[in-house]
C-alpha positions as CSV (number, residue, x, y, z in Angstrom):
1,X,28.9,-15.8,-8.5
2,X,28.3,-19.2,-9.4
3,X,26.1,-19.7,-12.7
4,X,23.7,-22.4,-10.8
5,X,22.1,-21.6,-6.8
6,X,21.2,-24.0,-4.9
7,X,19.0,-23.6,-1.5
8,X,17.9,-26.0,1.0
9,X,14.1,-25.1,2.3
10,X,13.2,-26.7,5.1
11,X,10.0,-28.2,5.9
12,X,7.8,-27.9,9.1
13,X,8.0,-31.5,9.4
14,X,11.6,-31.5,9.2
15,X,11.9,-32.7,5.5
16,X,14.1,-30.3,2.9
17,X,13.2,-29.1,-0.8
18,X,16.4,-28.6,-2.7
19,X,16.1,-25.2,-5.2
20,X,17.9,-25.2,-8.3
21,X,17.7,-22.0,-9.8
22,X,19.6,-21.0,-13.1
23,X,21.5,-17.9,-12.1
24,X,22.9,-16.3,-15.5
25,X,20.6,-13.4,-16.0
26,X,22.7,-11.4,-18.4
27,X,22.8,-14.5,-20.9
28,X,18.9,-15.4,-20.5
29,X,20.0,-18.4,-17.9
30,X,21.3,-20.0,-21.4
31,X,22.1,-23.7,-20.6
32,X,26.0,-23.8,-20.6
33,X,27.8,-27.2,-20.1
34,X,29.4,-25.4,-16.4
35,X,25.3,-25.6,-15.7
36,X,24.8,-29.2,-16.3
37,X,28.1,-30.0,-13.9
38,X,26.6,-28.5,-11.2
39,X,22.9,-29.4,-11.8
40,X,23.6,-33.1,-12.6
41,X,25.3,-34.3,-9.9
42,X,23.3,-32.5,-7.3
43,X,20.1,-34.4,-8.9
44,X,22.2,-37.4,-8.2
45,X,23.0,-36.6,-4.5
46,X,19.0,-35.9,-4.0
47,X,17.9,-38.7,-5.4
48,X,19.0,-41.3,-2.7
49,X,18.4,-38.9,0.1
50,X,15.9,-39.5,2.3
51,X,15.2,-35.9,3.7
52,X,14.6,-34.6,0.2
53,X,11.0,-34.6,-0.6
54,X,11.3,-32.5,-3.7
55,X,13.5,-30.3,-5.6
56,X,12.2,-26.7,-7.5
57,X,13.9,-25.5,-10.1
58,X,14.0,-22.0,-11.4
59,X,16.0,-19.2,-12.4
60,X,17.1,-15.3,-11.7
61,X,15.3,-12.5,-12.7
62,X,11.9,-12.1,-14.5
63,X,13.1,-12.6,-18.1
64,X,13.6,-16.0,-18.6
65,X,13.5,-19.6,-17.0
66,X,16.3,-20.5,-20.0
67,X,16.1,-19.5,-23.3
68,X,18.0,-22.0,-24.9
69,X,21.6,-23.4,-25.1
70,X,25.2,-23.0,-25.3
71,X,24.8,-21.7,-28.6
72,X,28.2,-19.6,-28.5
73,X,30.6,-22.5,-27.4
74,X,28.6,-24.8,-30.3
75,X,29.8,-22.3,-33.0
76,X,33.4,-21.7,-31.9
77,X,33.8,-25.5,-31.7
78,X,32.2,-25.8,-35.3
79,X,33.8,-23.0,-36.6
80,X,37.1,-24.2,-35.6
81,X,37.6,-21.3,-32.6
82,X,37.3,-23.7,-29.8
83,X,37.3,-27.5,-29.1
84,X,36.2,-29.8,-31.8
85,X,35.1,-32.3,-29.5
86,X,32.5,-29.9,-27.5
87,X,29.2,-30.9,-29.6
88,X,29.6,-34.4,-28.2
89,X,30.3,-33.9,-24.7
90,X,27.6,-30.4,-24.4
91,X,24.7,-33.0,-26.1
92,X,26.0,-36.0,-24.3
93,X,25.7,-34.5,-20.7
94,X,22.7,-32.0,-21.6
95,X,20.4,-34.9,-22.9
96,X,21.8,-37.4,-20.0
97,X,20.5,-34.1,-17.2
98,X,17.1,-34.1,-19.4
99,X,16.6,-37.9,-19.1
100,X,17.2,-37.7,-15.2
101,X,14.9,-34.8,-15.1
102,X,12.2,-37.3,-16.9
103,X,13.1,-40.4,-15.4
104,X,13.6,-38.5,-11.6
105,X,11.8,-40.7,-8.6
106,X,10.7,-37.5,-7.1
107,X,8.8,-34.4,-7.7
108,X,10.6,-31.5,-9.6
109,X,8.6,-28.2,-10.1
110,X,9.8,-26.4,-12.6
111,X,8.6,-22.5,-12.3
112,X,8.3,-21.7,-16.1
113,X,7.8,-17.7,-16.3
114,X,9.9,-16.0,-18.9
115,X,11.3,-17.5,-22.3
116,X,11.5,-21.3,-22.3
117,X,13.2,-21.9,-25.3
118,X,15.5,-24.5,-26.7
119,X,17.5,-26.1,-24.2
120,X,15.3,-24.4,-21.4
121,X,12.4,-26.6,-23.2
122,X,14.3,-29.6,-22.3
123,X,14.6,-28.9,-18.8
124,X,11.2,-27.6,-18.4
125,X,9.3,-30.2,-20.2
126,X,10.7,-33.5,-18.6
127,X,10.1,-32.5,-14.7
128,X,6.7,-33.7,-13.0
129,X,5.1,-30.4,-12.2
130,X,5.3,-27.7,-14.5
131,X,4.2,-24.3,-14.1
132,X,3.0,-21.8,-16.3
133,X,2.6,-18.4,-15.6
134,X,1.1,-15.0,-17.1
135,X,4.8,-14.1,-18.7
136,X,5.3,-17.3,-19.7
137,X,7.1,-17.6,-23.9
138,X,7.8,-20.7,-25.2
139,X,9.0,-21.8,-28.7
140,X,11.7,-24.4,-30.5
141,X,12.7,-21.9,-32.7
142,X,15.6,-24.2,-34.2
143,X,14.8,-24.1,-37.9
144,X,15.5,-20.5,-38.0
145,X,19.2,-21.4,-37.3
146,X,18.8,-24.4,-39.6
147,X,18.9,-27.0,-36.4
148,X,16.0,-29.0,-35.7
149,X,13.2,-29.3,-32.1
150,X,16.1,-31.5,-29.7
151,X,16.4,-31.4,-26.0
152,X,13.7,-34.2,-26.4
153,X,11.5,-32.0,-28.8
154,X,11.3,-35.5,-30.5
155,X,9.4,-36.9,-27.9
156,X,6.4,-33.8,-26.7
157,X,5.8,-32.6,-30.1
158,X,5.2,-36.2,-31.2
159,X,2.9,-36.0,-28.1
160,X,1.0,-33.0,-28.8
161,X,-2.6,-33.2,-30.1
162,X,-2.7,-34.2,-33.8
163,X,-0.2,-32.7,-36.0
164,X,0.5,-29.6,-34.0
165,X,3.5,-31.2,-33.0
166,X,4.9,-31.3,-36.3
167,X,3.7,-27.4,-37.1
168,X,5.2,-26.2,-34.4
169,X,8.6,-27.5,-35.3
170,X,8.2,-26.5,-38.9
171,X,7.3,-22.8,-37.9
172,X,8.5,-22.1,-34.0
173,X,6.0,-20.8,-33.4
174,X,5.4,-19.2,-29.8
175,X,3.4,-20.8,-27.2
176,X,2.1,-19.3,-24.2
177,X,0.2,-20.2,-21.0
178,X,-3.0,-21.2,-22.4
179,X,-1.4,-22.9,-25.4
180,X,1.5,-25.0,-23.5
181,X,-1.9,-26.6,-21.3
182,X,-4.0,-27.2,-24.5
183,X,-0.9,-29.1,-25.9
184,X,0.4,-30.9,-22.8
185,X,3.2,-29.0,-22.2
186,X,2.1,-27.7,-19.0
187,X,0.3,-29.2,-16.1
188,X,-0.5,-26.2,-13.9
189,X,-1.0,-22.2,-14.1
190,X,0.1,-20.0,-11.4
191,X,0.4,-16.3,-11.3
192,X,3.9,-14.7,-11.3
193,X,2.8,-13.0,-7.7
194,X,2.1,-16.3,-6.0
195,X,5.8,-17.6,-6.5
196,X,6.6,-16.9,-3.0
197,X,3.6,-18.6,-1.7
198,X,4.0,-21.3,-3.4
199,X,7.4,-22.3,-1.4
200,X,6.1,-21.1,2.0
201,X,2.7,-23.6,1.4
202,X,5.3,-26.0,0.0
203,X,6.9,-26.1,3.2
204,X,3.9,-26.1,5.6
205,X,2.9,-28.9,3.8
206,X,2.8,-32.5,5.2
207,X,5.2,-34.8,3.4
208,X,4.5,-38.5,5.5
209,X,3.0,-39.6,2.8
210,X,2.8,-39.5,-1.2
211,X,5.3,-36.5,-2.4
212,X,3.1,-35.6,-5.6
213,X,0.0,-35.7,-3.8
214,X,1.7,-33.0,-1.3
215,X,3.1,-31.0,-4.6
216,X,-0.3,-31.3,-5.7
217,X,-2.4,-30.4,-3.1
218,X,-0.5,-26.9,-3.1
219,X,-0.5,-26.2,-7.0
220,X,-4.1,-27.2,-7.4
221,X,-5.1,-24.3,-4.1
222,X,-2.5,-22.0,-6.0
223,X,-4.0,-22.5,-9.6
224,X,-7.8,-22.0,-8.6
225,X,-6.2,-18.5,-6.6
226,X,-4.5,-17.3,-10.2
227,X,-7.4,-17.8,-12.4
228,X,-8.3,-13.8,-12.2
229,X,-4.4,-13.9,-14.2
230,X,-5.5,-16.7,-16.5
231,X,-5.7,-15.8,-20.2
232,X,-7.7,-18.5,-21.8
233,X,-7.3,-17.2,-25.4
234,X,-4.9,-20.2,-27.1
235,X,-3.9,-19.5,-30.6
236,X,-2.7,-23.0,-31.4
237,X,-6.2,-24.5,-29.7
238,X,-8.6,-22.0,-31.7
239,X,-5.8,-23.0,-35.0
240,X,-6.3,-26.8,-34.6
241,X,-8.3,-27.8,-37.2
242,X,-5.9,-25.1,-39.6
243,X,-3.1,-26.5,-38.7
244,X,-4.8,-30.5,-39.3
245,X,-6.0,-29.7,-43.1
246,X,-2.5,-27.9,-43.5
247,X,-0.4,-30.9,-42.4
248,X,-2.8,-33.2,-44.2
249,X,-0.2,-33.5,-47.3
250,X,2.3,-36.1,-48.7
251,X,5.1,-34.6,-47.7
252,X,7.0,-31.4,-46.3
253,X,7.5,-29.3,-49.3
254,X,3.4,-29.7,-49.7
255,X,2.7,-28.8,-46.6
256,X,5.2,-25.8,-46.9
257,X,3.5,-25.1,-50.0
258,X,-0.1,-25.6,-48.4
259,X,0.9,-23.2,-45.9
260,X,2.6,-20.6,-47.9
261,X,-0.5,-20.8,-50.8
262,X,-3.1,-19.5,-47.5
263,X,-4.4,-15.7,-48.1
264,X,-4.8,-14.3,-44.1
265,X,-5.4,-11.2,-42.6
266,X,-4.9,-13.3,-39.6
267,X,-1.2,-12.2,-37.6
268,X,-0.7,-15.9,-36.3
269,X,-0.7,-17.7,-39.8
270,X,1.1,-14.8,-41.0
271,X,3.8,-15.6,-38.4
272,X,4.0,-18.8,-39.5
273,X,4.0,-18.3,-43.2
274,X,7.5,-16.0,-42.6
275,X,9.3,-18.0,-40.1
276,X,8.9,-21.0,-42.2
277,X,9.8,-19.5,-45.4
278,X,13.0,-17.9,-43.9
279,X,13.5,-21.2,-42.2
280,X,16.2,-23.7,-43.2
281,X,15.2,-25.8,-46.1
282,X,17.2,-28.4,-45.4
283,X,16.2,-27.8,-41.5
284,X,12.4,-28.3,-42.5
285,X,13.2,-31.6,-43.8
286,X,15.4,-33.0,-41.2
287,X,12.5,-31.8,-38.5
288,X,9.8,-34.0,-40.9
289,X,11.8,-37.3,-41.1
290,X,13.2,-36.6,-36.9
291,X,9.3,-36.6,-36.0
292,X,8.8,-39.6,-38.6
293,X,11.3,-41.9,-37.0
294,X,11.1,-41.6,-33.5
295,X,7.4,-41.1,-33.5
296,X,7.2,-44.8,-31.8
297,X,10.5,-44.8,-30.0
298,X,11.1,-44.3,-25.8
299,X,12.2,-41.6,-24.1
300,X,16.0,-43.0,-24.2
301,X,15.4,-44.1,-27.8
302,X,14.6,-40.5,-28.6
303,X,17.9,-39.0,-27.2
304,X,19.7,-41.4,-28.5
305,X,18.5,-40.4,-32.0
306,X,18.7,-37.0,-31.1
307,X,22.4,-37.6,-30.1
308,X,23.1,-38.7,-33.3
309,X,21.1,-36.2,-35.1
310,X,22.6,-33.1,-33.0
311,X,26.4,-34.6,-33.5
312,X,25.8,-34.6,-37.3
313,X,24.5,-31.1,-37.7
314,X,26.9,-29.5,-36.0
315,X,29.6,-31.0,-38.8
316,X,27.7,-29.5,-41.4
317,X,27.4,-25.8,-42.5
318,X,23.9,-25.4,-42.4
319,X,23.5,-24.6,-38.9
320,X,26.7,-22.7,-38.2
321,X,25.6,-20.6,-40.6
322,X,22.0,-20.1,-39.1
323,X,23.6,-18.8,-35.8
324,X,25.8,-16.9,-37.7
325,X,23.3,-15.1,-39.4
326,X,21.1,-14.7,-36.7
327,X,22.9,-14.6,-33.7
328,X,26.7,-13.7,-34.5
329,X,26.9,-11.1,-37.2
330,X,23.2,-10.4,-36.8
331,X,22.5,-9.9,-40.5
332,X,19.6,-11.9,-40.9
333,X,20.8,-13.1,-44.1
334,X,21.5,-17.1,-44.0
335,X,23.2,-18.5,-47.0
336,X,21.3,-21.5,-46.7
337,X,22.6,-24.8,-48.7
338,X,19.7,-25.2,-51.0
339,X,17.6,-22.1,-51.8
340,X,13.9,-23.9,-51.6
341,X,12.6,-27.2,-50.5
342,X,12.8,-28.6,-53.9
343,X,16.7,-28.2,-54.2
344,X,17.2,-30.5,-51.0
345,X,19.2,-33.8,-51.4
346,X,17.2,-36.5,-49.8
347,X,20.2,-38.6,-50.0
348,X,22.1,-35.6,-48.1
349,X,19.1,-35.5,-45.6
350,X,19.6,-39.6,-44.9
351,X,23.2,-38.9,-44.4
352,X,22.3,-36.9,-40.6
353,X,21.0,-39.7,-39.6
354,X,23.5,-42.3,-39.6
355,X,25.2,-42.4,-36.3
356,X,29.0,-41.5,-36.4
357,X,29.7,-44.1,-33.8
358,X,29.4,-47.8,-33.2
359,X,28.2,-46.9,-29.8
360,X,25.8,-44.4,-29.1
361,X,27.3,-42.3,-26.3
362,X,23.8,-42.6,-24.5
363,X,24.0,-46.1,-24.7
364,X,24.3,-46.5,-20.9
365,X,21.0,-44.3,-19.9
């Protein structure tokens, strides 16, 4: 069985939607580089035909949309077990599919139920109409295994409303329905039960003219229909003005320390407070200057950083041994390269950031 599905729906009108759907349950639809084959040149084929009025992209089963990426490939080619070239051609062709996804002429709906984490994020967040739903998870967990936000993560946290952006890459935290349309994440709710619906209305709909407004039309009949589903409780909304004071500091390791000094009965800070202060020191910093430095940048300029960025952790230790510890041997035990955020080599932070080549292998997006 082939680890990407593709379906052509036709229209009444004689037009075709082209569904996408992620089709590696066991694995969480994890993004794998056999994925982006398939997925990227099918974009390509859609783009420049005519009877294509939209493309849908989802996944099997009820789990996850994707909950991150090739992970296990990453750490045998750092580790030495596999091909020491991987990390450059898995970012190279995973960030070139997220650009096309941003950049696409036409609609993509992207049916976010599930965990959306990670490489899933990347997908998600750069199509045109993206959907929420009641199981809906999403996080950029990546300073837990001493990475940083990628996929893009540079450019919608830097989006996000004040600095919740930057706390959500410190902390990973989770977001969910409510939270991922407070923060821009998400541009429509839909219940899980409407899913079918949604591509039967989708294909009695009349596509002569404007594509989104067609797309539209649908969602915004759908969304009013799911609002009995609708939780409208947002953690990271009723936070806001928490998370501005505790980001209001001179740098990281105060607004670790800021965090870290708050007394809470409350679970959400709580969450926070652990999952930064298991985090990766030297992960925390490289998240604070990434959201620094492309915080003015475009879309390619932010992959192209991120290229460079991705490439040069995975020839360190530090985040090897984060999936190690978290996701191979399962200890939960990192031996991170500086103990606390005090310890970190600013000079060894700069270092991450100068690209390896003279060209940036996204030089031609």
């Amino acid at each position: 069985m082939s680890c990407v599905l593709f379906n052509e729906i036709s229209t009444q009108d004689g037009k075709k939607i082209v569904e996408i759907s992620l089709n590696s349950e066991r694995s969480l639809n994890a993004l794998t580089l056999e994925m982006i084959d398939l997925i990227q040149p099918k974009l390509d084929e859609c783009k420049t035909d005519d009877s294509v009025v939209a493309i849908i992209l989802d996944s099997a089963g009820e789990k996850a949309f994707c909950a991150g990426g090739d992970v296990v490939n990453l750490y045998k080619s750092m580790t030495g077990d596999g091909d020491a070239s991987f990390p450059e051609d898995f970012f190279t062709r995973e960030y070139t599919l997220d650009y096309t996804i941003h950049t696409y002429p036409k609609p993509i709906i992207c049916w976010g139920a599930g965990i959306v984490m990670g490489g899933g994020m990347g997908l998600f967040n750069g199509c045109s109409h993206r959907i929420v739903t009641e199981s809906s998870h999403m996080a950029m967990p990546e300073v837990t295994i001493g990475l940083y936000p990628d996929v893009g993560g540079s450019w919608f946290l830097n989006h996000m409303p004040g600095r919740t952006g930057l706390f959500l890459g410190l902390t990973g935290n989770p977001m969910f329905a409510a939270d991922a349309l407070f923060l821009g994440l998400a541009d429509r709710f839909v219940a899980n039960e409407m899913r079918q619906s949604m591509v039967e209305r989708l294909q009695a709909e009349n596509w002569s003219g404007a594509a989104d407004a067609a797309v539209n039309r649908v969602l915004r009949d759908l969304e009013e229909e799911s609002q009995p589903q609708f939780k409208s409780e947002s953690p990271i909304q009723e936070h806001y003005d928490f998370i501005q004071q505790i980001t209001d500091q001179d740098s990281v390791e105060e607004i670790v320390e800021a965090l870290l000094a708050v007394e809470s009965e409350d679970k959400w800070i709580n969450r926070s407070k652990k999952a930064i202060s298991h985090g990766s020191p030297l992960a925390v910093n490289l998240i604070q200057k990434q959201l620094e430095v492309t915080k003015h940048m475009s879309l390619k300029e932010v992959f192209c950083a991120e290229m460079v960025l991705s490439v040069q952790c995975c020839k360190h230790r530090e985040f090897p041994e984060g999936v190690r510890a978290l996701l191979v041997d399962k200890d939960g035990k990192p031996e991170w390269t500086y103990k606390t955020l005090g310890e970190v080599d600013q000079a060894k932070v700069a270092e991450f950031f100068v690209s390896p080549w003279e060209t940036n292998p996204l030089a031609g997006l």
